[in-house]
KOLTITI-256712 format. One record per atom (N, C-alpha, C, CB): residue in three letters; x, y, z. Coordinates in steps of 0.1 Angstrom, whole numbers, padded with zeros to 4 digits, always signed. Glycine has a CB too. Layout:
% residues N
AlaXYZ;...
***
This chain:
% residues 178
Unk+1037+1829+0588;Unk+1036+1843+0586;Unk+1027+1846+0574;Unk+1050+1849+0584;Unk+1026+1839+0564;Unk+1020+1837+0552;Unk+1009+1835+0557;Unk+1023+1828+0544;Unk+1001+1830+0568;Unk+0990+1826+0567;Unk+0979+1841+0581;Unk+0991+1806+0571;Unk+0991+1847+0583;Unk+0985+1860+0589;Unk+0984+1869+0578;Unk+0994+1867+0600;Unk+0992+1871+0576;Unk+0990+1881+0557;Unk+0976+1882+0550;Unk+0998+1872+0544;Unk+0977+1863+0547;Unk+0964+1858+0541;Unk+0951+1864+0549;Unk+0963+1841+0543;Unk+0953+1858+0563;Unk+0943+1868+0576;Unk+0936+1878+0569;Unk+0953+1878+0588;Unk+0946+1885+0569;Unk+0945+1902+0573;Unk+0943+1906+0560;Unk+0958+1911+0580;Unk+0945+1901+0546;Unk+0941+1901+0531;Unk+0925+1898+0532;Unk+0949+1889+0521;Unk+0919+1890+0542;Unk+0907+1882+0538;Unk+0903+1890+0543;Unk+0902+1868+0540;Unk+0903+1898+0559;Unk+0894+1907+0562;Unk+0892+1921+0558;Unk+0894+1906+0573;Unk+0910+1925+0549;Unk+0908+1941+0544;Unk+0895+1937+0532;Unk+0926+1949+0536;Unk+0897+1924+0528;Unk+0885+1920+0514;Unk+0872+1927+0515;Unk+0881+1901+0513;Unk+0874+1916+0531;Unk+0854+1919+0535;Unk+0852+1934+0539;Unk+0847+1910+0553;Unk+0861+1941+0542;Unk+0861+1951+0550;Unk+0856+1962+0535;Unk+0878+1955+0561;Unk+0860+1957+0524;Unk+0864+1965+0513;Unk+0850+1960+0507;Unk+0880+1960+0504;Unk+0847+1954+0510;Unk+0830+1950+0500;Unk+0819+1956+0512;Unk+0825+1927+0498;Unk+0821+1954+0520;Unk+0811+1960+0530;Unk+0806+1977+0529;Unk+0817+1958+0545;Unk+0821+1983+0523;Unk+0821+1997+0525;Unk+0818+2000+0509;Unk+0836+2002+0531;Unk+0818+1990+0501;Unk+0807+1991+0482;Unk+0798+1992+0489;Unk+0804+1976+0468;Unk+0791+1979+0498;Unk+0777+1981+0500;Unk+0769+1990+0509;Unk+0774+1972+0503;Unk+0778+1994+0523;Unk+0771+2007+0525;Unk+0773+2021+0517;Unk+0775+2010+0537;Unk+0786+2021+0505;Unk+0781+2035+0500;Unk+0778+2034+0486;Unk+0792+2047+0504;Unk+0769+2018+0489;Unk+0770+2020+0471;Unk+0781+2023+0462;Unk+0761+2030+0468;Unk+0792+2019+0463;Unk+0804+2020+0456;Unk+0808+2010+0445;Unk+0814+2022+0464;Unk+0808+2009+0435;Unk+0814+1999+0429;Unk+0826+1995+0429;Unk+0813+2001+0421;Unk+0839+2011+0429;Unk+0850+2011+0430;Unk+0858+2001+0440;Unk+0852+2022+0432;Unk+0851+2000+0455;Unk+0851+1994+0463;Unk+0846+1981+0461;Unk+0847+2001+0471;Unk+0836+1976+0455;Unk+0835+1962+0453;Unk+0846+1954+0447;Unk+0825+1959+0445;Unk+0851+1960+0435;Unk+0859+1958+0425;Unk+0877+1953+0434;Unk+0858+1974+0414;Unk+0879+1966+0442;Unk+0892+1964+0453;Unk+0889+1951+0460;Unk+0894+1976+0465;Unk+0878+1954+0468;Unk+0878+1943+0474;Unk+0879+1926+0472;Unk+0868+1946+0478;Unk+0873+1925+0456;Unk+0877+1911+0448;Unk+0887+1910+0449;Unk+0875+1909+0435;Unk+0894+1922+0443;Unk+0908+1918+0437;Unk+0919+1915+0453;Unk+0915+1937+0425;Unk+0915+1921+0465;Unk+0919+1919+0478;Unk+0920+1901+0480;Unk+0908+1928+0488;Unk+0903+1901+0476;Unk+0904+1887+0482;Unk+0908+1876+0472;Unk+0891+1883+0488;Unk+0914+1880+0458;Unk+0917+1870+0451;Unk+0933+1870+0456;Unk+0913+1873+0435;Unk+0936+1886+0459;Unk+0951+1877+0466;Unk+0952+1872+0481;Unk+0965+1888+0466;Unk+0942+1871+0486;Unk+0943+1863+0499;Unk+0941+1852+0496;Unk+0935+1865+0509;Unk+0935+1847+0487;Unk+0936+1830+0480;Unk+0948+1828+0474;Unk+0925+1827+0467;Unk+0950+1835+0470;Unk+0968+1828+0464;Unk+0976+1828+0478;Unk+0981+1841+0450;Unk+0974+1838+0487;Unk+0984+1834+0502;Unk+0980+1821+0508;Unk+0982+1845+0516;Unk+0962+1822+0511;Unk+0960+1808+0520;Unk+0966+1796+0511;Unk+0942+1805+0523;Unk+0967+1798+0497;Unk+0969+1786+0486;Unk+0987+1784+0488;Unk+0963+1791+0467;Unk+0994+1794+0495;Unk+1007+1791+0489;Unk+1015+1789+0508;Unk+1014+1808+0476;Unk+1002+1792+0512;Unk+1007+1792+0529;Unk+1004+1777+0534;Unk+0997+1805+0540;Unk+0986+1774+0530;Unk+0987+1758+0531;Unk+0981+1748+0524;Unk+0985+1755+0541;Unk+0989+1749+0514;Unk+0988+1741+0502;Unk+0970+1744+0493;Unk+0990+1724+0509;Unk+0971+1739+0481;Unk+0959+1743+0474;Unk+0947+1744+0475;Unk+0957+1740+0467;Unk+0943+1728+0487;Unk+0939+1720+0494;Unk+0929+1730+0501;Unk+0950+1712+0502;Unk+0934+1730+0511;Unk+0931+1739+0521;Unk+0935+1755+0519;Unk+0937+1732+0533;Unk+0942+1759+0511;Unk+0942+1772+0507;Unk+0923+1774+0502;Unk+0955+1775+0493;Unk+0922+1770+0492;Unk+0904+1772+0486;Unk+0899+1769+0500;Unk+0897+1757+0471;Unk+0896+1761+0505;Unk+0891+1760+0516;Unk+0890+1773+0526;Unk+0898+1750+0522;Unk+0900+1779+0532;Unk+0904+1788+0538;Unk+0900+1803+0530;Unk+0917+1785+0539;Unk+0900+1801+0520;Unk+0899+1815+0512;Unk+0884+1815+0511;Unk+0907+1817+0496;Unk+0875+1803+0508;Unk+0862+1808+0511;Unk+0856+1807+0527;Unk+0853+1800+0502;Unk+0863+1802+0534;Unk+0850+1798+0547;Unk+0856+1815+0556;Unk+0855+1776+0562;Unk+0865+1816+0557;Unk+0873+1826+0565;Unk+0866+1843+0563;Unk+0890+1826+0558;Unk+0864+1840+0550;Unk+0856+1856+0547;Unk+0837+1855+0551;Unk+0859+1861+0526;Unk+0835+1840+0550;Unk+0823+1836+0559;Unk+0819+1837+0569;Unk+0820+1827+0559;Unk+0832+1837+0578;Unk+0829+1833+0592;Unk+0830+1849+0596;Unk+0840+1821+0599;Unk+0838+1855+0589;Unk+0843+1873+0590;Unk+0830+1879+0590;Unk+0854+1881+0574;Unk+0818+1876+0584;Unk+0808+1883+0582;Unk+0804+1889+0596;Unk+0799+1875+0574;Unk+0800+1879+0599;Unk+0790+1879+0613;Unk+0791+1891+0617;Unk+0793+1868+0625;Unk+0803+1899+0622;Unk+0804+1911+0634;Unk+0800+1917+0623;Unk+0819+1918+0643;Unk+0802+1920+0608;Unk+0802+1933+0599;Unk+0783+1932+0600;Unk+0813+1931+0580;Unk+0774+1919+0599;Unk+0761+1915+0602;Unk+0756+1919+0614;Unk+0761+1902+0601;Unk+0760+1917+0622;Unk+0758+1920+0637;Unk+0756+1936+0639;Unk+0772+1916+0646;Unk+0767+1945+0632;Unk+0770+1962+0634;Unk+0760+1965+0626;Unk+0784+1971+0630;Unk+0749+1958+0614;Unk+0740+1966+0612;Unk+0727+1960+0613;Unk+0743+1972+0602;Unk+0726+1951+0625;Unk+0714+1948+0626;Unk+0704+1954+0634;Unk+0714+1938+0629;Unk+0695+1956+0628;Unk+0679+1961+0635;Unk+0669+1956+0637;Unk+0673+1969+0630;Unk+0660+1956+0644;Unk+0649+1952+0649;Unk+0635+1961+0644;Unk+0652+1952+0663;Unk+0627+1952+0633;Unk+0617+1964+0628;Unk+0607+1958+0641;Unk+0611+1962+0608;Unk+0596+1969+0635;Unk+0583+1967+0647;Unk+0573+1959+0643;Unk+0574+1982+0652;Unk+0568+1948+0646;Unk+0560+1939+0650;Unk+0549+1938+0644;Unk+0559+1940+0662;Unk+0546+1935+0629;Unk+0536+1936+0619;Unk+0523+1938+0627;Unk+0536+1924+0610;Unk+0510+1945+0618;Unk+0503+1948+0627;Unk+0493+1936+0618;Unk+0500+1966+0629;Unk+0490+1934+0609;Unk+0479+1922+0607;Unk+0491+1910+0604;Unk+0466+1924+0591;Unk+0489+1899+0618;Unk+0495+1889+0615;Unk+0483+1881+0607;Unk+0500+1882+0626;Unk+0487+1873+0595;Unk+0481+1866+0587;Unk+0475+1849+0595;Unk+0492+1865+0575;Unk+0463+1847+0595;Unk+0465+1836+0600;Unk+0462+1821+0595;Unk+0461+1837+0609;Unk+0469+1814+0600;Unk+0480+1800+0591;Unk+0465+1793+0583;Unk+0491+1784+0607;Unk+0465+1783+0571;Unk+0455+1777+0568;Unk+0453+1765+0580;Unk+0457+1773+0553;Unk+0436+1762+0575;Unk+0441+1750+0583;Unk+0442+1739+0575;Unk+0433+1746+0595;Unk+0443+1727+0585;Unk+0449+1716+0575;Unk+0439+1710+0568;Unk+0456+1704+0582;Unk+0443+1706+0559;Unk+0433+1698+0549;Unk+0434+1685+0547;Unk+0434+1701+0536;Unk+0425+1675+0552;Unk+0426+1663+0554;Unk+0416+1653+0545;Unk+0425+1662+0567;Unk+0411+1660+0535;Unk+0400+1652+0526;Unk+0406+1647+0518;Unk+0389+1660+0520;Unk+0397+1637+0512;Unk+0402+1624+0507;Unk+0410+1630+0490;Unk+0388+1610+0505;Unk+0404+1641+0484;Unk+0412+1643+0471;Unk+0424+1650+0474;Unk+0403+1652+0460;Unk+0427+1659+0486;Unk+0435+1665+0489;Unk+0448+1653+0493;Unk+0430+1676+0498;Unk+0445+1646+0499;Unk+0455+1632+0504;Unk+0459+1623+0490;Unk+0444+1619+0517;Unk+0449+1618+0482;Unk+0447+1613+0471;Unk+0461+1623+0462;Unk+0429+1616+0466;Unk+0460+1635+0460;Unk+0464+1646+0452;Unk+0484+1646+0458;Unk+0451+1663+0456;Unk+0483+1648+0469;Unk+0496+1649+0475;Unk+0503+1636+0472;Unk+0495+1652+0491;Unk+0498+1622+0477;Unk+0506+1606+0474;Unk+0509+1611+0460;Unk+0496+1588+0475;Unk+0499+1609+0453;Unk+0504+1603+0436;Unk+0518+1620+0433;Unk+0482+1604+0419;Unk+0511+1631+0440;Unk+0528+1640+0437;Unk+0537+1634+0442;Unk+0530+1653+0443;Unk+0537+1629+0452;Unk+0551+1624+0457;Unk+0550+1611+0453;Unk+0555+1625+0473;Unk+0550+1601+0449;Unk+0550+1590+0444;Unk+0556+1595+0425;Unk+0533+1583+0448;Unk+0551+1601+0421;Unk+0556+1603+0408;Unk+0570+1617+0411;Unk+0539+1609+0397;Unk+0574+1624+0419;Unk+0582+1631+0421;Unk+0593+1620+0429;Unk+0577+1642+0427;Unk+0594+1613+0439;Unk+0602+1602+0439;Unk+0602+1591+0439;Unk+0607+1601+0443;Unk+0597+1581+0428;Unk+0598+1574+0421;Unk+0599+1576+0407;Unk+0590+1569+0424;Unk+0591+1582+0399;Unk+0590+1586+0381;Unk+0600+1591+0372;Unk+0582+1596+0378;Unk+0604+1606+0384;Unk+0608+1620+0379;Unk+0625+1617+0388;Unk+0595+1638+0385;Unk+0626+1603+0398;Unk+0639+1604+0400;Unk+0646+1592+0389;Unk+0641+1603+0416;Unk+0633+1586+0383;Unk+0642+1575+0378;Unk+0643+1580+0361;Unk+0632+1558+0380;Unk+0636+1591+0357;Unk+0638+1598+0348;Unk+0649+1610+0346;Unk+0628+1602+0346;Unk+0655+1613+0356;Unk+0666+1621+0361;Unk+0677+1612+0360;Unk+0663+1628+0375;Unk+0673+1600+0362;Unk+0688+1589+0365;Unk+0691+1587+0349;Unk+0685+1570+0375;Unk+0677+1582+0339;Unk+0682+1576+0330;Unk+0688+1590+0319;Unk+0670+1564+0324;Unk+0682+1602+0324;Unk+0687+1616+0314;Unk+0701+1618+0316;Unk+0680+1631+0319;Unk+0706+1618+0330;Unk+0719+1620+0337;Unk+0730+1608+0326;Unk+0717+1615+0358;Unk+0722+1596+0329;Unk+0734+1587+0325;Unk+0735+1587+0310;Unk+0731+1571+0329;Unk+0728+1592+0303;Unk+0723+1593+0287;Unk+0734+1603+0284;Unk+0704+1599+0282;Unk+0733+1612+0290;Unk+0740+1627+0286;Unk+0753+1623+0291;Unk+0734+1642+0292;Unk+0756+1618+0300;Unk+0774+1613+0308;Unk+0781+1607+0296;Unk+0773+1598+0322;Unk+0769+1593+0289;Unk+0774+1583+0281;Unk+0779+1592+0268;Unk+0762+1572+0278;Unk+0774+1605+0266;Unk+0774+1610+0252;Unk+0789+1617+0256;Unk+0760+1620+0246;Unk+0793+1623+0268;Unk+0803+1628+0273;Unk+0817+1623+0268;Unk+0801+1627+0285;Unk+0829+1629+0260;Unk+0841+1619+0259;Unk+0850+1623+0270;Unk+0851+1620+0244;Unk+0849+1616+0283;Unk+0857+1618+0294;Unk+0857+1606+0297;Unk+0854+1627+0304;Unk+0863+1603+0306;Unk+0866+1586+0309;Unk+0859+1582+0322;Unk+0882+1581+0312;Unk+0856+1569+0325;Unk+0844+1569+0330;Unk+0848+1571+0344;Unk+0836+1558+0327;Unk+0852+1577+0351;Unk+0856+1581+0363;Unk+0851+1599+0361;Unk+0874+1578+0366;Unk+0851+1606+0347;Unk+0848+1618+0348;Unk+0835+1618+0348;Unk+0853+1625+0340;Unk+0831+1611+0337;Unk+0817+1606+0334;Unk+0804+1602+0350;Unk+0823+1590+0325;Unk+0813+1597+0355;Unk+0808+1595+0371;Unk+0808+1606+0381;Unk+0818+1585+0379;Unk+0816+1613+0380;Unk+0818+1628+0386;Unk+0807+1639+0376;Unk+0839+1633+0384;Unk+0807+1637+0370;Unk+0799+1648+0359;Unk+0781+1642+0363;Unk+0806+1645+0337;Unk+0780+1629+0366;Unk+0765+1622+0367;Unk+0763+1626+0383;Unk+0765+1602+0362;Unk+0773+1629+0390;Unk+0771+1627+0405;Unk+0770+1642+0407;Unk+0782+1618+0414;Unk+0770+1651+0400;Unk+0773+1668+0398;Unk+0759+1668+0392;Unk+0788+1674+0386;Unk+0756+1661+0383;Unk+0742+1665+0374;Unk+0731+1662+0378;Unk+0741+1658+0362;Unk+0733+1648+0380;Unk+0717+1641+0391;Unk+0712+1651+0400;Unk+0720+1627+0403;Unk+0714+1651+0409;Unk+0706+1664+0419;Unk+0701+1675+0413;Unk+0715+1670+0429;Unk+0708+1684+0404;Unk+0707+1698+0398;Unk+0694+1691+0391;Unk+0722+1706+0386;Unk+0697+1678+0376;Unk+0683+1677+0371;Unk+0669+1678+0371;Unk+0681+1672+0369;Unk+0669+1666+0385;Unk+0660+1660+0394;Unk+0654+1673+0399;Unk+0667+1649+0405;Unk+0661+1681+0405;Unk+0656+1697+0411;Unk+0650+1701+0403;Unk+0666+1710+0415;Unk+0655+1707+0391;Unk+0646+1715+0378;Unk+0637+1705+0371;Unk+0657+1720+0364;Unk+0638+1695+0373;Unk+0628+1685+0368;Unk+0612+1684+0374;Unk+0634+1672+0368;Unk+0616+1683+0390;Unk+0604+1688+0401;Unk+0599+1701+0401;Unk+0610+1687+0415;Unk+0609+1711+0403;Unk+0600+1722+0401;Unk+0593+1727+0390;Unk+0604+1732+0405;Unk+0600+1726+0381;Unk+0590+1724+0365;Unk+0576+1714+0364;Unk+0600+1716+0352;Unk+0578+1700+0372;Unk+0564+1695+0372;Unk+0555+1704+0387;Unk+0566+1675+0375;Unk+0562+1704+0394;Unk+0549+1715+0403;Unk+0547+1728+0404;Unk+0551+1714+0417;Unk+0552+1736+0391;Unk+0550+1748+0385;Unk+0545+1746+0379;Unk+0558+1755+0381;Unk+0538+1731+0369;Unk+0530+1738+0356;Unk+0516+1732+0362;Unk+0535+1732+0338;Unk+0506+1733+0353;Unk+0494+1731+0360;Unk+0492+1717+0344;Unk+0482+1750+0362;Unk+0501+1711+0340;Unk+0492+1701+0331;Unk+0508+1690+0330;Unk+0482+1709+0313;Unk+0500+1686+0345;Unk+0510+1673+0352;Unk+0514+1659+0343;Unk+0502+1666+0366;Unk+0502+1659+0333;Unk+0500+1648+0327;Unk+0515+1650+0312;Unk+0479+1648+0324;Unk+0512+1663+0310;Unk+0519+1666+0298;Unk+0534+1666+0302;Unk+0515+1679+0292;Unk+0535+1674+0314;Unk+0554+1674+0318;Unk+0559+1662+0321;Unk+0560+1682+0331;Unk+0550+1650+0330;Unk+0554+1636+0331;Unk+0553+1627+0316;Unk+0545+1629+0342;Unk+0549+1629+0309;Unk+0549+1619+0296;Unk+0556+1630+0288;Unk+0533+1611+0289;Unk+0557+1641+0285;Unk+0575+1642+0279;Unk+0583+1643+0287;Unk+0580+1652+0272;Unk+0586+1642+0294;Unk+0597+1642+0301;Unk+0603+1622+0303;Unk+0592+1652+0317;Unk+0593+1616+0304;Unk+0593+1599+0299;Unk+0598+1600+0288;Unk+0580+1591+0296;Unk+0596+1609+0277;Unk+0593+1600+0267;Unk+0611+1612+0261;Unk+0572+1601+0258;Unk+0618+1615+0270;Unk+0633+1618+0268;Unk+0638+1610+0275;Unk+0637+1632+0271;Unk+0632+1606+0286;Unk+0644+1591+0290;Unk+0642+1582+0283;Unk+0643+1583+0303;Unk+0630+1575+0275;Unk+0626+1569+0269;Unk+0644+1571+0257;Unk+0611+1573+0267;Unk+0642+1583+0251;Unk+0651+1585+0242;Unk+0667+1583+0250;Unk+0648+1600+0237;Unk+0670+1585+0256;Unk+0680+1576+0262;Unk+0686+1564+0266;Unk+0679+1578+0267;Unk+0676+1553+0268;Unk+0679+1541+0269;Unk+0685+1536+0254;Unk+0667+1534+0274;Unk+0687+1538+0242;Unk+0689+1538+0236;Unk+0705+1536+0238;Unk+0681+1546+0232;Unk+0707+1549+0237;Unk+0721+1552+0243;Unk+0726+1543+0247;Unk+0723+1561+0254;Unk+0717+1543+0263;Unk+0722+1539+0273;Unk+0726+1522+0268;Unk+0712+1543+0285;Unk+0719+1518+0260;Unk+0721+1500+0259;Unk+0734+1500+0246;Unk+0701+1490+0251;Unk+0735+1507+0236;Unk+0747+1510+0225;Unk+0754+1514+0226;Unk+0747+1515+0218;Unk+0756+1521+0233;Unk+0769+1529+0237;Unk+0782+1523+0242;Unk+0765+1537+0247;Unk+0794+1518+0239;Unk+0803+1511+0244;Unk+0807+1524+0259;Unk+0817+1508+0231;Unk+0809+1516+0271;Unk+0813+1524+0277;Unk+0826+1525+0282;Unk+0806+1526+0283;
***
């Protein structure tokens, strides 16, 4: 019965944010949180914590769709379609793309590994957290670390400091009791 409650809490939620955003209401955003923070304590106390979190986020996800559906439209059919480049197959342009991807995964992932494990090692959690916190960090780094080298225009400079902070890590990484 708890987990109809929960139901019908998660969709008054959505129903309650939809109606902030069509009238521009805040008042209504605000209910609506507070709606769906108690539909998370029902799915959490209906089945278990586990699957309560679970439930409390996918349920108001899957709720969207019809509220998506009732206001969709169809604009009209741009009038200058843009048309696509073509491909570029010359030797500096091929040349230019390997060595990016060759230094984006190989360089900038093995420089993401030794930053990740540098900053874990400095971490006082035990090494099970330490492993959870590196397996949470690695990807996020490695991301901001790539688009920072293919955002700046002086490749040479973001790959040799950015070396030369893992560089500063191994350090750590070899002293450090773990």
């Amino acid at each position: 019965m708890l987990s109809v409650a929960a139901s019908g809490l998660s969709l008054a939620a959505l129903a309650a944010v939809y109606k902030s955003w069509r009238g521009q209401a805040s008042t209504y955003l605000y209910v609506g949180l507070a709606v769906w923070l108690a539909s998370s304590v029902c799915w959490s106390y209906a089945q278990g914590w586990e699957f309560g979190v679970l439930y409390a986020l996918c349920i108001p996800a899957l709720l969207v769709w019809p509220f998506l559906a009732l206001n969709q439209t169809q604009l009209p059919k741009p009038k200058n379609n843009p048309q696509p480049r073509s491909v570029d197959f010359s030797r500096k342009t091929l040349l230019s793309n390997t060595a990016n991807y060759v230094v984006i995964l190989v360089v900038l992932l093995a420089v993401s590994v030794f930053l990740t494990l540098g900053i874990c090692a400095l971490l006082p959690f035990s090494i099970a957290g330490q492993l959870a916190t590196g397996t949470v960090l690695l990807p996020v780094l490695w991301g901001m670390i790539v688009y920072h080298y293919l955002a700046t225009a002086h490749k040479f400079k973001v790959v040799g400091a950015y070396t030369a902070l893992a560089g500063l890590c191994v350090p750590v990484l070899t002293f450090m009791p773990m």
